[in-house]
C-alpha positions, 0 to 999 in steps of 0.5 A: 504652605498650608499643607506643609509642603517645601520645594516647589515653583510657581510659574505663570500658568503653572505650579512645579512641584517636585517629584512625590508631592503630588501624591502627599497633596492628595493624601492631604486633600484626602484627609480633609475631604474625609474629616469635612464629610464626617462632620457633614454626616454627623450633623445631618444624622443629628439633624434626622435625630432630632427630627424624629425625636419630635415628631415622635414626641408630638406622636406620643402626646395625644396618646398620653393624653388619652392614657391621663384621662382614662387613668383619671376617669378610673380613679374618680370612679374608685373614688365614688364607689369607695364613698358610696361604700362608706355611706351604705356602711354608714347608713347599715350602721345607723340602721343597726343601732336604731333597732339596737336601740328600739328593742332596748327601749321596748325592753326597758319599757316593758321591765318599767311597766312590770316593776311598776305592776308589782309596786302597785301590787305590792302596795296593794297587798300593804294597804290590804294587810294595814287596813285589816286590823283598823277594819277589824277595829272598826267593825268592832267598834261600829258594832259596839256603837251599833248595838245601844242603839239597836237596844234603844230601837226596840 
């Protein structure tokens, strides 16, 4: 009856069926059998997949690993170059304005000292022209007084 099947008997040892059914009960079995083995196929084929999905994924984990680690040991070593970089760069620039600075100063040292060589010169000069005609006056005047008393000497 599961198989749809009408027309038959059942004896005591036997089933009587009428004529063809024999070949529409194998055509039937035929198609559950072929419906079963495709389920049975399609798992064990997921079953395989999944199998080699894992241990594929188990392969590839020491390699990213090792992959991760050299990907980070290569940046950290661009990062130390590029800060060492920055502080030769660093270090150049200090070392550049400190002699910028230092032949400035000798500069302004130097313009310093002569500027005070010519004040000093000049206030030289000034009190050599100021004085010569109180000088004058005084040689005058000492030898004014110088004279009644060498009169009075002799």
């Amino acid at each position: 009856e599961k198989a749809g099947q009408k027309g038959y008997q059942i004896g005591k040892t036997k089933v009587f069926l009428r004529a063809g059914q024999m070949a529409e009960l194998d055509a039937y079995r035929t198609e559950i059998l072929g419906r079963s083995a495709t389920k049975i196929r399609a798992k064990y084929l997921s079953h395989s997949a999944n199998k080699k999905f894992i241990l594929l994924r188990k392969s590839t984990m020491p390699i990213q690993t090792i992959v991760r680690g050299q990907v980070a040991r290569k940046q950290y070593e661009h990062r130390r170059k590029e800060a060492a970089c920055v502080n030769i760069q660093s270090g150049i620039r200090t070392f550049l304005a400190m002699k910028t600075y230092g032949a400035l100063y000798c500069s302004i040292i130097r313009m310093q000292a002569s500027i005070r060589g010519m004040a000093a010169s000049n206030l030289q000069i000034n009190k050599k022209l100021a004085g010569a005609p109180l000088l004058s006056q005084a040689e005058s005047s000492a030898s004014e007084n110088s004279a009644p008393e060498l009169d009075e000497q002799i």
